[in-house]
Structure formats: C-alpha cells, structure tokens
C-alpha positions as CSV (number, residue, x, y, z in Angstrom):
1,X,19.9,2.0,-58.0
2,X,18.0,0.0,-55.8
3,X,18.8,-3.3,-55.2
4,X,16.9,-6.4,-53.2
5,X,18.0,-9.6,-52.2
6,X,15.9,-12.3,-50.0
7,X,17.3,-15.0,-48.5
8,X,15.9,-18.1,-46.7
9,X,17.0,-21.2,-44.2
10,X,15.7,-24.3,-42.9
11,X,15.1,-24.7,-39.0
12,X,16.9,-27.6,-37.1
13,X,15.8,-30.6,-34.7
14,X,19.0,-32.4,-33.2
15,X,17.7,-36.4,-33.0
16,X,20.8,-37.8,-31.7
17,X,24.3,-37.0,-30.0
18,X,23.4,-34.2,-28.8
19,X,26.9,-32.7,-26.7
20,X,28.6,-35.3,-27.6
21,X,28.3,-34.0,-31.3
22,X,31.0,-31.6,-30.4
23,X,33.5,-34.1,-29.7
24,X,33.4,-36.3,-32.9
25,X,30.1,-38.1,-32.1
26,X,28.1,-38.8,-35.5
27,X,24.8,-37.0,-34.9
28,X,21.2,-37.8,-36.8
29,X,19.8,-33.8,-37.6
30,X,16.7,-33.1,-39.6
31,X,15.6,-29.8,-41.3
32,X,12.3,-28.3,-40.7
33,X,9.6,-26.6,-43.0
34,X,9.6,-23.7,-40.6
35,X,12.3,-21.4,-41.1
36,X,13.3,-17.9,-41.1
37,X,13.6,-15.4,-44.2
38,X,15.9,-12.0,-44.5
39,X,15.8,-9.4,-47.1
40,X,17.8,-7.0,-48.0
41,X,17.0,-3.4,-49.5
42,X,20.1,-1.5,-50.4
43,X,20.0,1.9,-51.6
44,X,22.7,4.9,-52.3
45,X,19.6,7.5,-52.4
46,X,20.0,10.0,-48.9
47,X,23.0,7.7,-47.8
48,X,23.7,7.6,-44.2
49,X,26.2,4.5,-44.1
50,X,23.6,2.4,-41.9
51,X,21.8,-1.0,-41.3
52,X,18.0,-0.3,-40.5
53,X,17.4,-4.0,-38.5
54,X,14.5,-5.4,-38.3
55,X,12.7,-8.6,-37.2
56,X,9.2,-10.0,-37.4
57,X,7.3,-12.8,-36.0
58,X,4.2,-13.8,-37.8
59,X,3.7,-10.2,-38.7
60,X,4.4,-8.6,-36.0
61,X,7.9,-6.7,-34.9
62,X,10.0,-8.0,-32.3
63,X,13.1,-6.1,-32.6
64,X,14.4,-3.7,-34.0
65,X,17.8,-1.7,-34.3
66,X,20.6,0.4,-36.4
67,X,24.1,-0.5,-37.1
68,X,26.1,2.3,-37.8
69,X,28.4,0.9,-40.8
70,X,31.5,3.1,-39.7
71,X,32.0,2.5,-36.6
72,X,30.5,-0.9,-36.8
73,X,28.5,0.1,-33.4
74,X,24.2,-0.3,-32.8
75,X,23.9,2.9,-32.3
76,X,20.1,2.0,-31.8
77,X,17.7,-0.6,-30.5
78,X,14.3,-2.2,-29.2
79,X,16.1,-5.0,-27.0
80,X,19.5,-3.6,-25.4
81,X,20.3,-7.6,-24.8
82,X,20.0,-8.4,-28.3
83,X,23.0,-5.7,-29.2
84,X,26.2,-7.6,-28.6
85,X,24.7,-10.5,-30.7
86,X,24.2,-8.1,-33.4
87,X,27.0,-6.4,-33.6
88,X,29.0,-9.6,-33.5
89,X,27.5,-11.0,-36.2
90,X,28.0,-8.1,-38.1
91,X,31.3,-7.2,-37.8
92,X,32.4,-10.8,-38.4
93,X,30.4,-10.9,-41.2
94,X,31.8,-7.4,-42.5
95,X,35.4,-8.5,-41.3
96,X,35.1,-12.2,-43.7
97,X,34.1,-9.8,-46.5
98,X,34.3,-6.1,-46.1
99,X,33.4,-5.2,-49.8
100,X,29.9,-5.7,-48.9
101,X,28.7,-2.9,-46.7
102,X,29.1,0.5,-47.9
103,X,29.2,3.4,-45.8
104,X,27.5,4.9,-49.3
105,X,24.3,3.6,-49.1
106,X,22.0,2.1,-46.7
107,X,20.5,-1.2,-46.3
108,X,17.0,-1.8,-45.1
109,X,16.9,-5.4,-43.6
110,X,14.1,-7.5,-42.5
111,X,14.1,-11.1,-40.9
112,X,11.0,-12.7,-40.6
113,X,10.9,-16.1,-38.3
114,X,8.2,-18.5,-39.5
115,X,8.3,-20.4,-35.6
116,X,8.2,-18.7,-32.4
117,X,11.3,-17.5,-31.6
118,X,10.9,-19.0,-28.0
119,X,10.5,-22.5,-29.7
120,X,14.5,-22.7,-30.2
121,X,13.8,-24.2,-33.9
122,X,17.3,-22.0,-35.0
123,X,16.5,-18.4,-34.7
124,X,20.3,-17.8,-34.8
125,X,21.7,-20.7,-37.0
126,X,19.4,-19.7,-40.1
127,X,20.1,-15.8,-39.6
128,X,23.8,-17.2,-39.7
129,X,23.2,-18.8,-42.8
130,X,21.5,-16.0,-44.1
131,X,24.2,-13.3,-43.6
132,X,26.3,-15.5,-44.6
133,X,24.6,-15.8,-47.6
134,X,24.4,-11.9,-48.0
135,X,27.7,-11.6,-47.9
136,X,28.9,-14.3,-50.0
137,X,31.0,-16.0,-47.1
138,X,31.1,-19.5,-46.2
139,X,28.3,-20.2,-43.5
140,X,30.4,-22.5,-41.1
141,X,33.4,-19.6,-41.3
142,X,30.7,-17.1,-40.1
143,X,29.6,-19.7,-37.2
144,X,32.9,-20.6,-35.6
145,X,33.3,-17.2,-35.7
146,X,30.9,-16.0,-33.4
147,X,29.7,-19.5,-31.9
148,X,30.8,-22.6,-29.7
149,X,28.3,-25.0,-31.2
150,X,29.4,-27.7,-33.7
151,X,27.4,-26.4,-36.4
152,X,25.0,-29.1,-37.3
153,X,22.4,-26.7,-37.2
154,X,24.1,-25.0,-40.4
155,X,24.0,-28.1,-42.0
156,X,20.3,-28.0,-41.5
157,X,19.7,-24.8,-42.8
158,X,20.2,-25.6,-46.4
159,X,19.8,-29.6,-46.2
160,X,16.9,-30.9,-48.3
161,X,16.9,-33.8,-46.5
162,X,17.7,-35.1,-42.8
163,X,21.9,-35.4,-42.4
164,X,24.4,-37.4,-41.1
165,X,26.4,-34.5,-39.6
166,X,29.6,-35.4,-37.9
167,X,32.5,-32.8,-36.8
168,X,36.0,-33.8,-37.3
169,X,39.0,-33.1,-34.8
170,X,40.0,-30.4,-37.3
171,X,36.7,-28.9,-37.5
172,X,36.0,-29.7,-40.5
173,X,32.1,-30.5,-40.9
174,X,31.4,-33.5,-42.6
175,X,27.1,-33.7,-44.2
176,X,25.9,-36.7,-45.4
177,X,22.4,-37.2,-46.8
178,X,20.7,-39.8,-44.9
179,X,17.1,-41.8,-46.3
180,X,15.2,-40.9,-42.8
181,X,11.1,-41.0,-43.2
182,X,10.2,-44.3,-41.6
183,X,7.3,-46.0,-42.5
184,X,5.7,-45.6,-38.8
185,X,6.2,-41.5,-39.2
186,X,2.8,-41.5,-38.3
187,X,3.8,-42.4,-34.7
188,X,6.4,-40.2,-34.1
189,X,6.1,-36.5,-32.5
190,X,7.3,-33.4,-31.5
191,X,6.2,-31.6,-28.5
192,X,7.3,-28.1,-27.2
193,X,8.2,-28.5,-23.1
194,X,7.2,-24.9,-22.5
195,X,10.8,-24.3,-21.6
196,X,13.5,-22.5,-23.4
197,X,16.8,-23.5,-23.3
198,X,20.0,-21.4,-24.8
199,X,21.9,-24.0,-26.8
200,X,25.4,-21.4,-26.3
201,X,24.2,-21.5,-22.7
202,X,23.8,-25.2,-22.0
203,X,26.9,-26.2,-23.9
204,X,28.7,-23.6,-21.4
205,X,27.3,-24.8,-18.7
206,X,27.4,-28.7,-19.4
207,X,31.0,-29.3,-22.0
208,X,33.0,-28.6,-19.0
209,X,31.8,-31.5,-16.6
210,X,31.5,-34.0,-19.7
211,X,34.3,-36.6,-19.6
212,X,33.5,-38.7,-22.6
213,X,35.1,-41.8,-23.3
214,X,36.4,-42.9,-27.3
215,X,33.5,-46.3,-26.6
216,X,30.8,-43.2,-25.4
217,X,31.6,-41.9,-29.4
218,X,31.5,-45.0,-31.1
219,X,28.3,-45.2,-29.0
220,X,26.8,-42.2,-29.8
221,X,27.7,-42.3,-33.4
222,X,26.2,-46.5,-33.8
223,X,23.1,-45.4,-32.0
224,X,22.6,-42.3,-34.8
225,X,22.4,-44.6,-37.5
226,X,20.6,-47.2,-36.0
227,X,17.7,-44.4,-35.4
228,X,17.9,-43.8,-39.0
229,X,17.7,-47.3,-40.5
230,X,15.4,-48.5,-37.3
231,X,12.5,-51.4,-39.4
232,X,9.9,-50.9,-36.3
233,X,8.6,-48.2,-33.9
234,X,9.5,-50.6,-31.0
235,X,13.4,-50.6,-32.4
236,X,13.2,-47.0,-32.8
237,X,11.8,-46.7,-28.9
238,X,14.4,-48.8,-27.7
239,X,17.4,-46.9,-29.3
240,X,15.8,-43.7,-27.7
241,X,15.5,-45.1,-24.7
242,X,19.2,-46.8,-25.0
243,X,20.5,-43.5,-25.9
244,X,18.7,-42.1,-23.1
245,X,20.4,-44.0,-20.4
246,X,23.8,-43.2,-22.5
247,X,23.1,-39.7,-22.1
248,X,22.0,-39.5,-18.6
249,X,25.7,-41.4,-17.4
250,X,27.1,-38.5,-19.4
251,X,25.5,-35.8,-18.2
252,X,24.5,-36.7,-14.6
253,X,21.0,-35.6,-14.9
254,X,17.7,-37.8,-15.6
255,X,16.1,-37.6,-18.7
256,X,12.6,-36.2,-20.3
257,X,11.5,-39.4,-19.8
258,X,11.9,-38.6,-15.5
259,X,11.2,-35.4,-15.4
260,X,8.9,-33.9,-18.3
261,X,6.8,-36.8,-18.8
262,X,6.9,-39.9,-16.4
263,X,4.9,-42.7,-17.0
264,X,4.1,-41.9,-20.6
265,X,2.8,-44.3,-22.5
266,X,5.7,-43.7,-24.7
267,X,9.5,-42.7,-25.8
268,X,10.3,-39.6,-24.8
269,X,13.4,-37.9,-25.9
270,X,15.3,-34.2,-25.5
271,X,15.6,-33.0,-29.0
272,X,19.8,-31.1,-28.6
273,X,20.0,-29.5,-25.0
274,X,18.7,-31.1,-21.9
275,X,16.1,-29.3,-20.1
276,X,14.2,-27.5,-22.8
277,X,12.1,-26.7,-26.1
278,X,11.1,-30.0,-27.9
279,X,10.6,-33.3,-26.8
280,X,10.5,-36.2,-29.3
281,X,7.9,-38.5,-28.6
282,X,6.3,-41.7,-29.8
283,X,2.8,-42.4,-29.9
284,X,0.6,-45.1,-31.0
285,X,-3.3,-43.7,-31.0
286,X,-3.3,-40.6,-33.4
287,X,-2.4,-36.7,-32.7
288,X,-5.8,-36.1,-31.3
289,X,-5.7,-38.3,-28.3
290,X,-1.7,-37.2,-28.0
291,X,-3.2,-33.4,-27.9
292,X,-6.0,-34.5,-25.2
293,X,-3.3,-36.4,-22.9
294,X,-0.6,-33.4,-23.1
295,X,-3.3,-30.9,-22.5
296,X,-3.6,-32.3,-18.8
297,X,0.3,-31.6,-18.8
298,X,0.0,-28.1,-19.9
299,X,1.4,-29.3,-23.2
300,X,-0.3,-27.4,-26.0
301,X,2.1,-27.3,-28.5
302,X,2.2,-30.1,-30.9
303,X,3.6,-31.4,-34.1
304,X,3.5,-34.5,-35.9
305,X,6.8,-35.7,-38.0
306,X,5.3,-34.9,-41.2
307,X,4.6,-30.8,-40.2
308,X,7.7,-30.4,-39.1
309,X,10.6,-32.3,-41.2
310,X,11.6,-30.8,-44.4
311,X,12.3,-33.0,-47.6
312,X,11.9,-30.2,-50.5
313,X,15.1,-28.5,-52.1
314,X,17.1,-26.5,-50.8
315,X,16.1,-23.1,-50.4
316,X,17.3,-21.2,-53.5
317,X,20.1,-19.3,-52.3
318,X,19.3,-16.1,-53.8
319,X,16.7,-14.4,-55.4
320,X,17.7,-10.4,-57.1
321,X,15.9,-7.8,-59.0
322,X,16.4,-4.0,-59.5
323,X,14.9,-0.7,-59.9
324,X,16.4,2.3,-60.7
C-alpha cells in the first residue's frame, strides 16, 4: 500500500534580540506566508530501503539526492555540500524515532520552498519542522539536535501569529502569542540586502566575542515588547534605532543603518544576523517610491508588512490518504 503524507511550515523574520536571544534575551519573531512544503510517498512495491530526496524552488529542482536507509549514508547527490546536512538530519531524525523508516519500502520525498532559498526566510528551520513532523518527534528535540540556534525560528514555523519567544537557561523554549499588526503596518518594510548570511555561521563566528551583561538582557528583552505595543511609527523608529546602538556596543560592528543604507530617510534594521538577507525598514511615501529609491541601491527586492507576516492558522499538521 501506498501511502502519502504533506507537510507544511511557516518562514521566520527575527525583529528583535537577535544573538542575544540565545542567552535569555526575550525576542519579538514573526511568521511569514512564505514557507516551505514536504511530501512524502512511501511505498513497499520494488523495495530498495531508500530516501529519493528532492527539492524544488518555484518549480524547478535544486537538489537532489539518496539516502541509503541501512547504512544511514547519501549514497547519491546533486550538491556534495549539501550531504552532511542531510544526512545529519536524517539520522537524528531516525535515531529520535527509528520505527519510521523502513528498510522495506522506499520513500519518495519532495520539499518545495515557496521563497528563494538564498533569501534566508528558514530553508532549514521549516524542513526541521517538517521532518519532525514526519516522524512524529518533537521539533525543538530534532533542532538542538543538529543545531546551535535558539530555536525561535521553530516557534515560527507553526505560529499563527507573531511570538514572544524567549529561551530559558535550561533550554526550555518558552512561545507566547503576542497582538503585533500596528496600525502604521502600512509604513513598515522588508527589504532583501542582496547578501546571504548563514545564521549557524554568524552565531559561530560572533557568540564567542559577545560578553553580555544581565542590564544588556533586560534591555534586549524591554525593547522586544516595547516594539510590539509601540502607539506611533516615530516610537517604533526610535526603539529600532535604540536597539540599534544596543546592538552595535555588543557586537563591535555598525549597523544597516551605516553601512547598507546611510542617510535613509528612515529606520533601518538587520532582521537576526548582522551583515545579511533582510533589512527592516520604515517608510513614509508608499512601496512605489520605496521601490524607485532602492533601485538606485541595487535593491530590487521588496516586501511590504502585510505580504510577508503571517496571521492564518497554523498549518495543519498533517494531511493522509492511501491507495492500494
């Protein structure tokens, strides 16, 4: 008997706290429309005991690969860099719950981003989810598993709402629902930098060197909820530009505001890692005439709040039929 099963997450923009998230800092997240999608075909019929992998992009194929169920090796793929990440999300997966994959059938997958996967909207955090989801384990288990981040973009992947996502000292996430849709929405927008930055990478790189202070959480944590609750765009442009200055004493480096886009007429803010993918920005005379002044920036990729920030329900965790 054949059996399907489709899956589907939410994509993730980090507003606040970014970093300092991973050392108890309350951080403001918000899910996106734009996701990613994974189905599952399994099959006994001709068994070989593998995973057929593979991912599209708006159609097209990006990678592909096979997992060899066994020996829990790729034993094939499109993108040799992409292996390791596979196979360790695999085998944890398998080694949380190894009832699922059996060396007695084979399982046809397909992922399917709906956001460039150079856009850094959570490629990997909703395929987490989604495995997760395959295999009936719990999604932040499957994370720490394989990954150093704090896991507010698991949060994001089934929230229905933006969160309140904070990560206690025994890493235990804590989510809380949080009202954000101001009333100047209209004025606020997200910009791609043309750069990508590797969240794994740039916590590597940047945890290390951070020396945060109990005052810098508190911080941190009072700015994130005074972005949500914010009555004006002018208070919402100063707590950017508040937590901007907060940041840049942390991290030793200047912000988007110096070095992306200086002398905008404008907040501008890193949306999680410093250096890359989207910008937050605010904006006061309509999309159009935001478009015309990026485009002089080589900035050709944007998105107003109301594209982008997901307030449906949560994706329906799974959806089954089968044919014999």
């Amino acid at each position: 008997m054949t059996e399907t099963k489709t899956f589907s997450a939410h994509g993730k923009f980090l507003l606040t706290a970014e970093y300092l998230v991973l050392n108890g800092a309350t951080a403001l997240a918000i899910p996106l429309r734009m996701g990613q999608d994974l189905q599952v075909i399994s099959s006994p019929e001709r068994a070989t005991g593998k995973v057929y992998w593979r991912a599209v992009d708006q159609e097209k194929i990006w990678f592909e690969a096979v997992y060899d169920i066994k020996n829990q090796k790729v034993i094939y793929s499109t993108d040799d860099t992409k292996i390791a990440y596979l196979e360790k999300l695999l085998n944890a997966a398998h080694h949380l719950n190894p009832l699922i994959l059996d060396i007695d059938h084979n399982y046809n997958v397909e992922t399917k981003l709906g956001f460039r996967p150079q856009w850094g909207l959570g490629s990997s955090s909703t395929l987490i989810c989604n495995v997760a989801r395959w295999f009936g384990i719990d999604s932040y288990a499957l994370h720490f598993a394989i990954s150093n981040g704090s896991g507010y973009d698991i949060a994001c992947a089934t929230a229905a709402t933006p969160i309140f996502y904070t990560l206690t000292q025994k890493n235990l996430p804590q989510v809380e629902k949080v009202d954000f849709y101001p009333h100047f929405a209209n004025q606020i927008f997200f910009v791609y930098s043309g750069r990508k930055q590797q969240s794994e990478g740039s916590v590597r790189q940047h945890q290390p060197n951070i020396a945060v202070s109990g005052d810098e959480i508190i911080h941190a944590s009072l700015l994130s909820k005074a972005m949500a609750h914010a009555a004006t765009i002018e208070e919402f442009e100063n707590i950017i530009n508040e937590h901007n200055q907060m940041m840049t004493r942390v991290l030793q480096i200047p912000s988007a505001a110096e070095t992306l886009l200086p002398g905008f007429q404008g907040a501008v803010k890193w949306l999680g890692a410093w250096g890359g993918d989207f910008v937050m920005v605010t904006w006061r005379n309509g999309i159009d005439e935001l478009k015309k002044y990026l485009q002089n920036k080589s900035l050709d990729t944007v998105f107003a709040f109301q594209q982008m920030v997901a307030f449906d329900n949560v994706f329906e965790n799974t959806k089954n039929y089968s044919t014999t």
